[in-house]
FIMARBA-570662 format. One line per 2 residues: their letters; for each residue y negated, x, z negated of C-alpha. Coordinates in pm, 1 decimal. Example, Ala and Ser with C-alpha at 12.3 -4.5 7.8 and 13.67 -1.06 7.14 Angstrom:
2
as = 450.0,1230.0,-780.0 | 106.0,1367.0,-714.0
This chain:
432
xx = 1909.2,3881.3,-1904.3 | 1916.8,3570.2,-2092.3
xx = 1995.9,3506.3,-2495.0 | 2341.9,3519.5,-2580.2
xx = 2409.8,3165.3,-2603.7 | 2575.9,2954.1,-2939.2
xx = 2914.1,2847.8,-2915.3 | 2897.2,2471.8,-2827.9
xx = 3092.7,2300.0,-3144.1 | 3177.8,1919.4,-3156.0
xx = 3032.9,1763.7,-3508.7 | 3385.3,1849.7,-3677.4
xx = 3428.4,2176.1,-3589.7 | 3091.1,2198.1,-3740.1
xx = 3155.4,1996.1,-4067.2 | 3493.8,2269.6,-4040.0
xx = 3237.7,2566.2,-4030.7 | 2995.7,2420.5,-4304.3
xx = 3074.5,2661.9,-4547.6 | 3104.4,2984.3,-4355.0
xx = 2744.6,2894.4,-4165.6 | 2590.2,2617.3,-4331.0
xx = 2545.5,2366.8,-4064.1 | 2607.3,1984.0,-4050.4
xx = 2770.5,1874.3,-4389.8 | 2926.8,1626.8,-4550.2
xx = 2801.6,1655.2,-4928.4 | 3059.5,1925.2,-5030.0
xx = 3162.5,1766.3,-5364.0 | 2976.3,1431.7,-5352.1
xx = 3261.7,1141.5,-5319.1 | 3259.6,897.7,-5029.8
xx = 3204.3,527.3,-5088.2 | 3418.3,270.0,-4990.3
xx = 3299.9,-47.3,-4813.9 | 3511.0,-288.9,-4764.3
xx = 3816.6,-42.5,-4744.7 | 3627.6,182.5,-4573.1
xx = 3527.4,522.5,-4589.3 | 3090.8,594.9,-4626.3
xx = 3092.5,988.6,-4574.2 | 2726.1,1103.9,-4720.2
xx = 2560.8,1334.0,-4458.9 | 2288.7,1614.2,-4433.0
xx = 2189.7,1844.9,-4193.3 | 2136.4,2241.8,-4223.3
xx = 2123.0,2368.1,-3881.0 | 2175.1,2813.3,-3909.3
xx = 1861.7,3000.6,-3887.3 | 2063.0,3166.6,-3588.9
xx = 2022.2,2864.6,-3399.4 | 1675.1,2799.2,-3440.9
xx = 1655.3,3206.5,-3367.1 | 1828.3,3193.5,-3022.3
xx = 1635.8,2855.9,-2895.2 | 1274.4,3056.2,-2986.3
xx = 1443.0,3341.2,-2761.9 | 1558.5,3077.5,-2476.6
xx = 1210.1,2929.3,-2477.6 | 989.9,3241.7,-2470.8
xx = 1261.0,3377.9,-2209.4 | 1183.4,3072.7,-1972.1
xx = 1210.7,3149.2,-1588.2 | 945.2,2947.0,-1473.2
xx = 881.2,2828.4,-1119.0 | 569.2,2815.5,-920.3
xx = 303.8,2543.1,-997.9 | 334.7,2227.0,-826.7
xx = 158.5,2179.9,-535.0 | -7.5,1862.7,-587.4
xx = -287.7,1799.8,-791.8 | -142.7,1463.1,-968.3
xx = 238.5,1396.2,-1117.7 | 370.2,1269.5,-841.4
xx = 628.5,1618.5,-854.4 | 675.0,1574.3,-1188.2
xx = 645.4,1741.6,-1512.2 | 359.9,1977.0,-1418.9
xx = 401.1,2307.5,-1538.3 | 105.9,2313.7,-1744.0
xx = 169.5,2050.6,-1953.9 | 572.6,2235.1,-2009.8
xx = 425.4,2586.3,-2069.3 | 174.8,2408.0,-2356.0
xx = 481.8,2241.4,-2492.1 | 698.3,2590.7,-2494.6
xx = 409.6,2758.4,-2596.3 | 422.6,2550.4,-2917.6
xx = 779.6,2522.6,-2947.4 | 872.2,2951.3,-2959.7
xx = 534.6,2955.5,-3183.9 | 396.0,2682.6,-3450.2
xx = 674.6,2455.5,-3451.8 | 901.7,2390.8,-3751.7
xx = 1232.6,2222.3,-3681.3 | 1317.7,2248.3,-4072.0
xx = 1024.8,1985.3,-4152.2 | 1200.0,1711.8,-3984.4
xx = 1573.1,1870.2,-4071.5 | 1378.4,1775.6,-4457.7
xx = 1259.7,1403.2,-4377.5 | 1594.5,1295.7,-4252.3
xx = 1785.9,1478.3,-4513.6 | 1552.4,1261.9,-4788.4
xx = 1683.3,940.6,-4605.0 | 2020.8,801.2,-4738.7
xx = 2247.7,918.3,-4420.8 | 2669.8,861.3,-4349.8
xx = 2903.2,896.0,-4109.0 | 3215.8,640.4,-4087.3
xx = 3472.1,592.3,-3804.2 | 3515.0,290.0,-3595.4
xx = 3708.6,242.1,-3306.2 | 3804.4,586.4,-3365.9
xx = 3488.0,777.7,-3368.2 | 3208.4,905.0,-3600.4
xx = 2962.3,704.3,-3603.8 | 2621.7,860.3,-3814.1
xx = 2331.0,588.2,-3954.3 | 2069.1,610.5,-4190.7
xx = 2069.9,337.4,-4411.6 | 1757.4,201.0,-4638.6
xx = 1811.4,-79.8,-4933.3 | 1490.0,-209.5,-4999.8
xx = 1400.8,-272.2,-5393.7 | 1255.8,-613.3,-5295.4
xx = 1581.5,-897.7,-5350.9 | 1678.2,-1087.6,-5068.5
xx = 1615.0,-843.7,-4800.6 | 1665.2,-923.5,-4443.6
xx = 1953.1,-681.4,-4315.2 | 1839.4,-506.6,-3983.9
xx = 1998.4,-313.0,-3727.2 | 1802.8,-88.3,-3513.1
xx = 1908.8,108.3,-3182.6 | 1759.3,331.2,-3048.5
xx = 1788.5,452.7,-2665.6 | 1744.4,734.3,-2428.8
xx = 1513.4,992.2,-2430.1 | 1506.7,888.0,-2788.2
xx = 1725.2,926.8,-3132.4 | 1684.3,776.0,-3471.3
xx = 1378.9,992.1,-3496.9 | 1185.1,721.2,-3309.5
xx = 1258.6,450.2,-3587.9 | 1174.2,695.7,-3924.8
xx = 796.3,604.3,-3910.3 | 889.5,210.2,-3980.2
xx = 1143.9,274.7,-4224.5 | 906.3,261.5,-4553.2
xx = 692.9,-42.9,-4416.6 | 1026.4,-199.2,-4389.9
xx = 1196.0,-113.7,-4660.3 | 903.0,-125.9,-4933.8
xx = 656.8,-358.0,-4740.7 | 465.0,-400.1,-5091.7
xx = 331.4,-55.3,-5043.0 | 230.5,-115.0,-4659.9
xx = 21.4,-442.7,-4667.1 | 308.9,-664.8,-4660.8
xx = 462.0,-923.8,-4917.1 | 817.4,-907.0,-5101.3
xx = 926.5,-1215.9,-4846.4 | 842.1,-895.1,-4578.1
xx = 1162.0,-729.3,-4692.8 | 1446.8,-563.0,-4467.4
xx = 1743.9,-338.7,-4542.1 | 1742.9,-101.2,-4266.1
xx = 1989.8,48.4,-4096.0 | 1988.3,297.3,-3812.5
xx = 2302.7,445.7,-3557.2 | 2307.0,699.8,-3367.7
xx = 2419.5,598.2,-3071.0 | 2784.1,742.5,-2969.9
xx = 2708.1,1067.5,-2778.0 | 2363.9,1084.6,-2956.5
xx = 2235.5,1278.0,-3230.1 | 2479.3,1318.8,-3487.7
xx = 2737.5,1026.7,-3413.1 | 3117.8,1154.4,-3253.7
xx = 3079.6,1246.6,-2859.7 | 3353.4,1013.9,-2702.4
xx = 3650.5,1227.8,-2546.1 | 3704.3,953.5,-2319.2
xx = 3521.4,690.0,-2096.2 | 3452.9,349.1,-2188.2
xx = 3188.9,355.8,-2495.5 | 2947.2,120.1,-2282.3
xx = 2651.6,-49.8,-2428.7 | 2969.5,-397.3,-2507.7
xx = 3201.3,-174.3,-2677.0 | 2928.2,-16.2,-2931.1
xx = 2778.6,-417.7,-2988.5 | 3079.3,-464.2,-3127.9
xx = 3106.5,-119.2,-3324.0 | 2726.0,-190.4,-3474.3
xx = 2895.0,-550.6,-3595.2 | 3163.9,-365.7,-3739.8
xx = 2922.9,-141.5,-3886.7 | 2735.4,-437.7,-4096.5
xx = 3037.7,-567.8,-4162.7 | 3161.1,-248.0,-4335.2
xx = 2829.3,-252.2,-4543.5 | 2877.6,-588.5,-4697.6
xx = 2612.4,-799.3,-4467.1 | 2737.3,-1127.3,-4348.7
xx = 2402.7,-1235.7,-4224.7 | 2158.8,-964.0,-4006.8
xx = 1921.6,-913.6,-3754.7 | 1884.5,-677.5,-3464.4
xx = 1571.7,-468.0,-3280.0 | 1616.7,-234.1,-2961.5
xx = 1470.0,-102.7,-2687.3 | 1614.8,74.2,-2376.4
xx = 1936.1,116.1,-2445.5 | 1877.9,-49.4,-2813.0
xx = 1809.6,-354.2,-2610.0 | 2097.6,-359.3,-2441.9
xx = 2301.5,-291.2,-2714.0 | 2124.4,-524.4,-2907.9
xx = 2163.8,-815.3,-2622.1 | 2509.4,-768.1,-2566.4
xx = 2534.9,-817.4,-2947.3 | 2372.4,-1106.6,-2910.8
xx = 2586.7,-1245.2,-2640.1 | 2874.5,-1182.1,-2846.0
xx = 2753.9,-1418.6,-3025.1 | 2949.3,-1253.1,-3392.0
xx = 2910.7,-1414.6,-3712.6 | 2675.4,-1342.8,-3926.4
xx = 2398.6,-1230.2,-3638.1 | 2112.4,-1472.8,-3672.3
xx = 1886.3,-1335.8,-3424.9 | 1760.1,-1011.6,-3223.6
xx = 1435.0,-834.9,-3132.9 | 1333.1,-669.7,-2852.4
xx = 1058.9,-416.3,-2723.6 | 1219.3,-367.9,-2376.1
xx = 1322.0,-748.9,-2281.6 | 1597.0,-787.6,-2007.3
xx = 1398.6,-1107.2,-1801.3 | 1396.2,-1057.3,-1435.0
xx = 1453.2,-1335.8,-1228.3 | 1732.1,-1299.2,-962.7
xx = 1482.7,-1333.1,-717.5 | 1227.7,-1102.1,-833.8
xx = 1518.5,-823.8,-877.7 | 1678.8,-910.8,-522.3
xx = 1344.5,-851.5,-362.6 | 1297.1,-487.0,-553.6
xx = 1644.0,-414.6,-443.8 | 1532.0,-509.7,-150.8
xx = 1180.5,-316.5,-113.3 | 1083.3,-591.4,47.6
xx = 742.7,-757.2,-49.6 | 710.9,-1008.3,-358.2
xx = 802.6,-1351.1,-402.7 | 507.2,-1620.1,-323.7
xx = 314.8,-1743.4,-604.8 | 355.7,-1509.5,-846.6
xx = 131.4,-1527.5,-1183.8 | -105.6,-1252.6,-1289.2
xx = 124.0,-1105.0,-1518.9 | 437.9,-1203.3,-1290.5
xx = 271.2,-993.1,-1012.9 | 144.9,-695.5,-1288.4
xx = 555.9,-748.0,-1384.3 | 634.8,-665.8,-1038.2
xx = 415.1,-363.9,-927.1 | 537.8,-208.9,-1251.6
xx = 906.9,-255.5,-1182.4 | 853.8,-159.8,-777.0
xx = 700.3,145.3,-868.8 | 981.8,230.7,-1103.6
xx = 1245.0,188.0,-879.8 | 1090.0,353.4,-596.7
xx = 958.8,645.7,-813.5 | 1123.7,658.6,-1180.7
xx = 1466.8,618.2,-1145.4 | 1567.9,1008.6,-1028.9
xx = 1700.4,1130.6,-1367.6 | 1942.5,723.9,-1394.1
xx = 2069.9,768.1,-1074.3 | 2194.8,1137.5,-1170.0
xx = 2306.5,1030.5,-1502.5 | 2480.6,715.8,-1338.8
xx = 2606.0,932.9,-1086.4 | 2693.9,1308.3,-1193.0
xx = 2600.9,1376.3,-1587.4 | 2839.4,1677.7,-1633.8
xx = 2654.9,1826.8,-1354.5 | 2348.1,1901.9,-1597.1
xx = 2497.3,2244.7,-1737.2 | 2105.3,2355.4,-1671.0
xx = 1957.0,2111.8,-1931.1 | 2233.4,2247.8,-2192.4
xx = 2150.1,2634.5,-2143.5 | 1773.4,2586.4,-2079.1
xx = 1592.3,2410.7,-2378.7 | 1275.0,2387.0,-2141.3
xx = 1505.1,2238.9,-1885.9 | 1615.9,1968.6,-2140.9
xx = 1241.9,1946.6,-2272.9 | 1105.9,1900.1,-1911.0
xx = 1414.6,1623.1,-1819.5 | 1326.4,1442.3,-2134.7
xx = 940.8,1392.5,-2082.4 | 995.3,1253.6,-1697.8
xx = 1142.8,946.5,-1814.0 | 854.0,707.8,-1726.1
xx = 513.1,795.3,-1583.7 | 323.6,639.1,-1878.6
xx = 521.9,764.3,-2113.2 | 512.1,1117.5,-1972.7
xx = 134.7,1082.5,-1930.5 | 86.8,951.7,-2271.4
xx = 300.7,1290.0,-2402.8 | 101.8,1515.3,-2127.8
xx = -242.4,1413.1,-2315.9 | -108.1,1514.9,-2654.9
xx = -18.6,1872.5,-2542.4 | -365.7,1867.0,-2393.4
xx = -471.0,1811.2,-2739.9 | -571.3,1445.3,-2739.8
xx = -480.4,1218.1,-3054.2 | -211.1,938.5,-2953.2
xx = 60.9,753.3,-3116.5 | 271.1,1058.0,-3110.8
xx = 195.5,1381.7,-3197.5 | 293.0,1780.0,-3039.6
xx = 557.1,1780.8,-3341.8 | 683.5,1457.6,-3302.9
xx = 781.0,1494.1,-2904.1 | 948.7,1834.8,-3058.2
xx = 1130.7,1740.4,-3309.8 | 1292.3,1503.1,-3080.2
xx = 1426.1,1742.5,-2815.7 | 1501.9,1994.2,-3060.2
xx = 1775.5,1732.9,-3222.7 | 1891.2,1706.5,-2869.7
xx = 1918.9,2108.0,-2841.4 | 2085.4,2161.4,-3209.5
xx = 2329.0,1885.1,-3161.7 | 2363.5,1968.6,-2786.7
xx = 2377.9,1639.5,-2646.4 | 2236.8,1666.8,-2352.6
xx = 2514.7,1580.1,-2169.5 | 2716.3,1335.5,-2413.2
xx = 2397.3,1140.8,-2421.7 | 2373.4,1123.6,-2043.8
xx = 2711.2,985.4,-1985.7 | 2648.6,650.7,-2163.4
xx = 2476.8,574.6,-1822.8 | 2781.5,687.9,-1640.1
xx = 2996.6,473.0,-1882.2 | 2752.8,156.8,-1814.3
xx = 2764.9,238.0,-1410.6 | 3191.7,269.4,-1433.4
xx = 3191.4,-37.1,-1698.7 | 2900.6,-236.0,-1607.0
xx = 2801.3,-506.8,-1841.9 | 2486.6,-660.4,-1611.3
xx = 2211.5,-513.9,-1497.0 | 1944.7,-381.2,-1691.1
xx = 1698.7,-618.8,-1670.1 | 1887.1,-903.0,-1616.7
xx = 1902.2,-1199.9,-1811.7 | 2219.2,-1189.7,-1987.9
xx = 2240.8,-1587.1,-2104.8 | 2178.8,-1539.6,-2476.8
xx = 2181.2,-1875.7,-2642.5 | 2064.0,-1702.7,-3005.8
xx = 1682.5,-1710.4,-3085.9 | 1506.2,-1398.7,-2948.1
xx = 1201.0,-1251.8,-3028.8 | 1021.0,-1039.6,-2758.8
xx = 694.9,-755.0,-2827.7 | 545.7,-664.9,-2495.4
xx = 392.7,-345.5,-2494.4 | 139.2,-273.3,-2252.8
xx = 288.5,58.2,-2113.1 | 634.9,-13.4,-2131.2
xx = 856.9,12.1,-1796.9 | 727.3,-339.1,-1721.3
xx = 531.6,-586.2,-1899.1 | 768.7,-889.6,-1943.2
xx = 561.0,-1167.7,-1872.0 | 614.2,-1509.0,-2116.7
xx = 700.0,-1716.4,-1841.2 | 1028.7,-1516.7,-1790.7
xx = 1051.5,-1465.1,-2122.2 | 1065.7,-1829.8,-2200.9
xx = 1352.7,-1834.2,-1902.6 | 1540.9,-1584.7,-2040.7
xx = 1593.6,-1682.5,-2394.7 | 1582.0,-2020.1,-2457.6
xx = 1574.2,-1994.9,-2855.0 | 1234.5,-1779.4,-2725.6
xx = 1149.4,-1839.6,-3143.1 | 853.9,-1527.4,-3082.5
xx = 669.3,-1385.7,-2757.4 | 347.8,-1126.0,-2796.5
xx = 156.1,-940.6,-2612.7 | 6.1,-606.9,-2749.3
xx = -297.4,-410.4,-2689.3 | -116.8,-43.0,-2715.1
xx = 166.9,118.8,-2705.2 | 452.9,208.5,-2447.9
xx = 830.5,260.7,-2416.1 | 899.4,460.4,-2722.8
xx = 707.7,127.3,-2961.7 | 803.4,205.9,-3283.5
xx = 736.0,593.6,-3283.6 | 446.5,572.4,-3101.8
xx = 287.1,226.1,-3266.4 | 469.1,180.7,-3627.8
xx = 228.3,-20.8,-3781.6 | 210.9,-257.5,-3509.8
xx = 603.8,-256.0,-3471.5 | 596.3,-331.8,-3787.8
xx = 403.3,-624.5,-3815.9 | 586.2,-747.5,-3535.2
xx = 922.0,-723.7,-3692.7 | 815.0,-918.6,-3989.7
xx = 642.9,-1188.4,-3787.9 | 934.4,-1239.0,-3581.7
xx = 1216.5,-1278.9,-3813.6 | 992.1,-1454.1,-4102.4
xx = 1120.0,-1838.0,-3991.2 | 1474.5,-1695.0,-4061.4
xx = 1420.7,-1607.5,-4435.6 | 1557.4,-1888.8,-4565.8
């Protein structure tokens, strides 16, 4: 039989039951701050030892299907490399290490456009700091930005100069993590832009900056193309630059353009093999996200759904259960699903693709006609490789274009220090 399951609370009914279970709070007794008119709610998290009881039990009671029977990944998460990861989960792991880190960070919730929207958010000591917005996307949370934080924020103390300087500020995205789960369609990647400028707004900056990737990038693109004031320029780790005839061709699965560049053709074999083999969980999500009751009762489900997001990335995570060192560690990939679990956002989180599928704002790797300066980091391993000659299409204020030696989808938990240095080479022409 399996574990008696949790009752599945939205984040109010969990703020209601703070006191009875001590869950998700609000600072009982700590005022909220008002920025410009508007309310700051302090946060912290304090997930019941019950819940971190019953997902041990769920893991260790895994059903588990027959091995693949392939010898490669072409089936998918291979049941090795999920049975090393559960293994660790229902054993070593400690959820309340990372439930520590964030609650050290300076975290609120506020409303806008009539949900709760959670951030973390970092003044650095250093005057004149660059204001930053960072999104994250999916598989991922605001867990994948907490390694760049301090090199941000204090850049003194990681190799950098004052003139390095950002405040830092970090959304969940709505659906995600610890932000409000819309009760209705429509939060696509235009309507939270315009949220996340609200957001800055609210703080007091009238002159930012803003990073993404996946989703962040779209988010953080659309921003862009809103063109709001006070937004000088973005960054991004996941650059929207295919050409209309490169992307009509994939559609297509037909064979690639003529005269294609090295990295135009390296571009291309990355993104055919994507849409031919990577896309399964988007076109579900697009598709039919409520149908994914399995990834909300089965936290090995949910584990296994979140690794097969793209082969390198998977690969990447199936070497660090096999116990070689990368960028991320066994704790790090955990402590990422497990906010997924607690918050039980499997399914919120999904529907953002069904939201940009029902209220499309472009395609995904389309250029979008951004007439702000850009600044682009290619990592090697990331769905494709945007090559600088599309680059230099796609953004015409192109004010920063580099290629790295490391690092894949997931840059700035898996690479910090180079993400870092990135960031503060890419937005230093704009201290002024």
């Amino acid at each position: 039989m399996s574990p008696p399951s949790l009752p599945s609370l939205t984040r109010r009914e969990l703020l209601a039951a703070t006191a009875a279970a001590g869950a998700i709070s609000l600072l009982a007794g700590t005022p909220s701050a008002q920025a410009n008119g508007e309310m700051l709610s302090p946060f912290s998290i304090n997930f019941p030892e019950e819940a971190l009881e019953d997902l041990r039990r769920r893991v260790a009671a895994t059903r588990w299907p027959d091995k693949e029977t392939v010898t490669d990944d072409t089936q998918g998460v291979r049941l090795a490399t999920i049975q090393k990861l559960a293994n660790h989960w229902a054993g070593d792991y400690d959820w309340r290490k990372m439930e520590a880190r964030l609650n050290a960070l300076p975290q609120f919730v506020t409303e806008i456009d009539g949900l709760d929207i959670h951030f973390i958010h970092v003044r650095s000591k250093h005057e004149n700091a660059l204001p930053i917005i960072i999104t994250h996307g999916w598989p991922g949370s605001i867990i994948e930005q907490l390694k760049i934080i301090e090199p941000l924020t204090d850049p003194t103390a990681h190799g950098g100069s004052e003139a390095d300087a950002f405040d830092v500020v970090i959304p969940s995205l709505p659906g995600y993590g610890f932000s409000g789960k819309p009760t209705a369609p429509g939060w696509n990647p235009p309507r939270i832009a315009r949220a996340w400028v609200v957001l800055m707004q609210r703080l007091g900056y009238t002159k930012f900056v803003a990073q993404g990737g996946d989703w962040g990038n779209a988010v953080t693109e659309l921003m862009a193309l809103q063109e709001p004031p006070g937004l000088l320029a973005v960054h991004t780790n996941m650059a929207a630059t295919v050409p209309a005839d490169i992307a009509k061709a994939l559609a297509a699965g037909g064979p690639p353009p003529a005269g294609l560049s090295a990295d135009e053709k390296q571009a291309w074999e990355q993104l055919d093999d994507f849409y031919k083999n990577g896309l399964g969980y988007a076109i579900e999500m697009n598709n039919r996200p409520q149908t994914l009751y399995g990834i909300v009762d089965s936290p090995v489900g949910l584990a296994a759904w979140m690794l097969d997001h793209d082969i390198r990335s998977y690969q990447m995570i199936a070497r660090v259960f096999d116990g070689k060192p990368e960028g991320l560690t066994q704790d790090d990939i955990l402590d990422n699903v497990t906010l997924y679990w607690l918050t039980n956002t499997a399914i919120s989180s999904a529907r953002l693709y069904w939201d940009n599928a029902h209220f499309p704002s472009g395609g995904f790797f389309d250029p979008r006609g951004i007439k702000i300066p850009v600044a682009v980091s290619v990592f090697p391993d990331e769905i494709y490789a945007a090559p600088r000659s599309w680059a230099e299409k796609a953004y015409p204020k192109l004010i920063h274009y580099n290629r790295l030696d490391k690092g894949g989808h997931f840059a700035a938990w898996e690479q910090p220090t180079a993400m870092t240095a990135e960031l503060r080479t890419a937005f230093r022409s704009l201290r002024q």
